[in-house]
C-alpha positions in Angstrom: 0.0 0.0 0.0 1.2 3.3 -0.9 1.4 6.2 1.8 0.5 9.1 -1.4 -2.7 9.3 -3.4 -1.9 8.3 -7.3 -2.0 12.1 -8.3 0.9 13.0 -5.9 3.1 9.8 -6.5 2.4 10.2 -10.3 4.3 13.4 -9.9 6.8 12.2 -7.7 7.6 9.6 -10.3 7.6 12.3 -13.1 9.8 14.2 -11.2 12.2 11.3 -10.1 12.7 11.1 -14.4 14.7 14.5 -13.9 18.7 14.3 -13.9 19.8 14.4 -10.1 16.4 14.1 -8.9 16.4 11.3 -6.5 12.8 10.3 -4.4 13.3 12.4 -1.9 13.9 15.8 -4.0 11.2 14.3 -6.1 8.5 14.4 -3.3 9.3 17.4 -1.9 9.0 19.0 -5.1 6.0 17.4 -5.6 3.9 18.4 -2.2 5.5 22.5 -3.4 3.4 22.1 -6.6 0.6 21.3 -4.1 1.0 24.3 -2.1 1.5 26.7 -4.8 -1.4 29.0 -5.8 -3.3 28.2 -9.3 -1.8 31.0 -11.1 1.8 29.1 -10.2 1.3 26.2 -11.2 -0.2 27.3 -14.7 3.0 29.8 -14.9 4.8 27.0 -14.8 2.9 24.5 -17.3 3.1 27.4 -19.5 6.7 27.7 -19.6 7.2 23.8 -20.0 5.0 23.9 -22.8 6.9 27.0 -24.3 10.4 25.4 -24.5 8.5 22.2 -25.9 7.4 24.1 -28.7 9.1 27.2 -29.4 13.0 26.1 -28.4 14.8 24.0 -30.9 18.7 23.7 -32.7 20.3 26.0 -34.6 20.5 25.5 -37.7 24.2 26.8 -37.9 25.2 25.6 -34.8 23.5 23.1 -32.8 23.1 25.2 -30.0 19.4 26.1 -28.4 17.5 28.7 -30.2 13.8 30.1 -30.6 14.5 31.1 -34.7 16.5 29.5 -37.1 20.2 30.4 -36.5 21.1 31.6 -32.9 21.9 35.2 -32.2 26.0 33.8 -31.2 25.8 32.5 -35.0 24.1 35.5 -36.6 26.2 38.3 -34.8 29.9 36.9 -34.1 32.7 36.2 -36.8 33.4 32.7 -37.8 37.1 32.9 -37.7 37.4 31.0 -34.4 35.1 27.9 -33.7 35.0 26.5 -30.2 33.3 22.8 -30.6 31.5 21.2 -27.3 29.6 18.4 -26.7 25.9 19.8 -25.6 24.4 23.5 -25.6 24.6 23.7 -21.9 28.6 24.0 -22.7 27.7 26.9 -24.9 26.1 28.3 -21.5 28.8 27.4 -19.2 31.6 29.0 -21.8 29.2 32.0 -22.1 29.7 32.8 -18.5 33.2 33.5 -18.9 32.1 36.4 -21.4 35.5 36.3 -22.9 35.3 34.5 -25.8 33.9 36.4 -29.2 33.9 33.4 -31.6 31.1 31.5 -32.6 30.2 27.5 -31.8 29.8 23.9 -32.7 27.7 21.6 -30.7 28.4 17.6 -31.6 25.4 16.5 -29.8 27.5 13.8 -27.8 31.1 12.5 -28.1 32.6 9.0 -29.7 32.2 6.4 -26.9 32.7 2.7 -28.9 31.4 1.3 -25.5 27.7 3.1 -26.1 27.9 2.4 -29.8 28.6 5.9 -30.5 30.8 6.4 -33.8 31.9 9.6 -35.4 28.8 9.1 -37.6 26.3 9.1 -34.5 27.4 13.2 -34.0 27.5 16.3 -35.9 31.6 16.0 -36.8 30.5 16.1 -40.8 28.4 19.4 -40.1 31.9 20.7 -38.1 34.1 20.2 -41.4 31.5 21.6 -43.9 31.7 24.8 -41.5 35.2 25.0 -42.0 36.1 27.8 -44.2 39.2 29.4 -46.0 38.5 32.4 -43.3 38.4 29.9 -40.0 41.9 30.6 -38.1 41.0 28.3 -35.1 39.2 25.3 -33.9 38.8 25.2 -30.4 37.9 22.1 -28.8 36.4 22.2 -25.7 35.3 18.9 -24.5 35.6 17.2 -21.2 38.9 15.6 -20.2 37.7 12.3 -20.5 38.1 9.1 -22.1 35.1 10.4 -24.7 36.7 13.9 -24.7 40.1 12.7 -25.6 38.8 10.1 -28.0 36.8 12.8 -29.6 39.2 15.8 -29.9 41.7 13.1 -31.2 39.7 12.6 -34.0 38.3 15.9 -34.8 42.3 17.4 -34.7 43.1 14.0 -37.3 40.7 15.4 -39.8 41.2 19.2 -39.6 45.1 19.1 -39.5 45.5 18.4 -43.0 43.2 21.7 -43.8 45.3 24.1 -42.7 43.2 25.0 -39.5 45.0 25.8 -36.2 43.4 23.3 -33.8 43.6 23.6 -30.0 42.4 22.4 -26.9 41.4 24.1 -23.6 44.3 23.6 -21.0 43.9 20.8 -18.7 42.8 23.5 -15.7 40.0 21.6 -15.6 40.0 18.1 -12.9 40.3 14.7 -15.4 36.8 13.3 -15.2 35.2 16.5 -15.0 32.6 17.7 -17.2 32.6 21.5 -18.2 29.4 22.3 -17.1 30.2 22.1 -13.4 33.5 23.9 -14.1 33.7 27.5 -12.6 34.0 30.6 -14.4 37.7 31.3 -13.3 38.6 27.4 -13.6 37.0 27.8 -17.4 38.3 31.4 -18.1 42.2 30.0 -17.3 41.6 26.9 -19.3 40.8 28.8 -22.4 43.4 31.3 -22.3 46.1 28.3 -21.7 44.6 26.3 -24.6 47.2 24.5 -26.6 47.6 23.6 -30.3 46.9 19.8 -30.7 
């Protein structure tokens, strides 16, 4: 027998489906939506509902946008790409407000062990953006065995174009993934980036 009515451990169980969200968060979050006032709790189906529908890739890019082509692609120079595995990288790196260039977003990394191959991410879309005017790929991927694997490849297929590639220094922890980097931590790493 279960101590919540269905309503409340439906949404404890839709809320356990989040990323970090164990039971416990899950059910606390669920008895808030109970408390919360009517015009809340709409609020917030309204803004699920409008990332559902209105947010979606770039088509330049990768990254999250509401049009076609992000404003990063649509106002910045493409002289300097900086690739990274997800849009929430594109976020982390934004923080820093240093860098000027524009982005690539693979949409994973090579990982043999998940059946991921070169094929399974958006590597082809990196080299047709590759242009006589691009100075420098910057790969900024975890330090990982995926990362590594990854950056690897990509520097493999863009040294024989010409392209200056690099790779953020390794001021960020082995095993760490860039989106729980700080801002200093990040901001070091890319100014120390070395050519692969």
């Amino acid at each position: 027998m279960s101590i919540f009515v269905k309503p409340i451990m439906r949404l404890v169980n839709e809320f356990s489906k989040l990323p970090g969200v164990g039971k416990r968060t899950a059910t606390r979050y669920a008895y808030k939506v109970i408390e919360m006032t009517d015009a809340d709790v709409e609020s917030l189906i309204l803004a699920i509902r409008d990332v559902k529908e209105n947010v979606h890739y770039c088509d330049a890019c990768g990254n999250f946008t509401e049009k076609d082509t992000c404003e990063i692609c649509t106002t910045r120079s493409e002289n300097i790409i900086c690739v990274v595995k997800d849009p929430k990288d594109v976020a982390t790196i934004e923080k820093m407000q240093t860098y000027r260039g524009v982005y690539h977003v693979l949409h994973g990394t090579i990982n043999p062990l998940a059946n991921i191959s070169p094929n399974d991410i958006k590597i082809r879309e990196l080299l047709a953006r590759i242009k006589d005017t691009t100075e420098e790929v910057i790969i900024a991927l975890s330090p990982d065995v995926e990362g590594d694997a990854t950056s690897m490849y990509i520097n493999r297929l863009l040294k024989p174009l010409g392209v200056k590639v690099t790779r953020l220094a390794q001021g960020i922890s082995i095993g760490q993934d860039i989106e729980f980097a700080d801002e200093v931590t990040l901001a070091k790493a890319m100014i120390d980036r070395k050519e692969l």
